[in-house]
N, C-alpha and C positions, 0 to 999 in steps of 0.2 A: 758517461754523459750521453741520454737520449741522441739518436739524431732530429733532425730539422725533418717537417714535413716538405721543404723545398730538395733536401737531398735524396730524399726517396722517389722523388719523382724524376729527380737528374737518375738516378742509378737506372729507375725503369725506363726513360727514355734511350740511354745509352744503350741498350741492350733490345730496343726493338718493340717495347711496348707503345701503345698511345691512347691518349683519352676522350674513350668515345661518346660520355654522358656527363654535364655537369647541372647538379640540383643541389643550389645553396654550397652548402661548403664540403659538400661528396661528390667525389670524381670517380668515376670508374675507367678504368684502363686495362686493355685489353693486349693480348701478343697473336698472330695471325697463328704461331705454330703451336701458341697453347687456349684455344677459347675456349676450354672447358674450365677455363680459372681468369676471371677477372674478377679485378683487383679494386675494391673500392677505400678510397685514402679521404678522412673526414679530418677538418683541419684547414687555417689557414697557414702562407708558409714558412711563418715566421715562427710555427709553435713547435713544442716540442710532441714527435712522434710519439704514441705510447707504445709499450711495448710489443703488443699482437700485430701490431703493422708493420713493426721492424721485423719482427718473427714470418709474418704474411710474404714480405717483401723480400725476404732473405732463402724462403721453402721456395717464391716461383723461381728465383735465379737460380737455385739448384735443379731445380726439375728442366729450364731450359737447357742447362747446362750440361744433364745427363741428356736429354733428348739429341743434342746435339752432337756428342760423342755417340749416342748409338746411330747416327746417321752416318757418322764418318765411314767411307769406306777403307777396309783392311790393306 
């Protein structure tokens, strides 16, 4: 089952992104450690996400995520 375009933005917000542009029913959201990739979520949020958003949304939490481990120090 899809997710909600409401939990995609709960996931992004949890993790530090935010939304810095809204035009109609497209948000773009941004993360400060990663702006070379923001995020535009089209939808209200009660729909059902399609798939390249969940996909979109699921590739920046891993790249945060590696970013983050290569930050770690040893």
């Amino acid at each position: 089952m899809p997710k909600k375009i409401r939990e995609l933005k709960a996931m992004l917000r949890r993790v530090g992104f935010s939304c810095v542009r809204i035009r109609g029913s497209h948000e773009r959201w941004v993360h400060p450690e990663l702006p070379e990739l923001p995020i535009t979520l089209a939808g209200k949020d009660g729909k059902d996400a399609k798939p390249y958003l969940e996909k979109l949304v699921d590739d920046a939490l891993q790249q945060l995520e590696n970013k983050e481990q290569e930050d770690e120090p040893i």
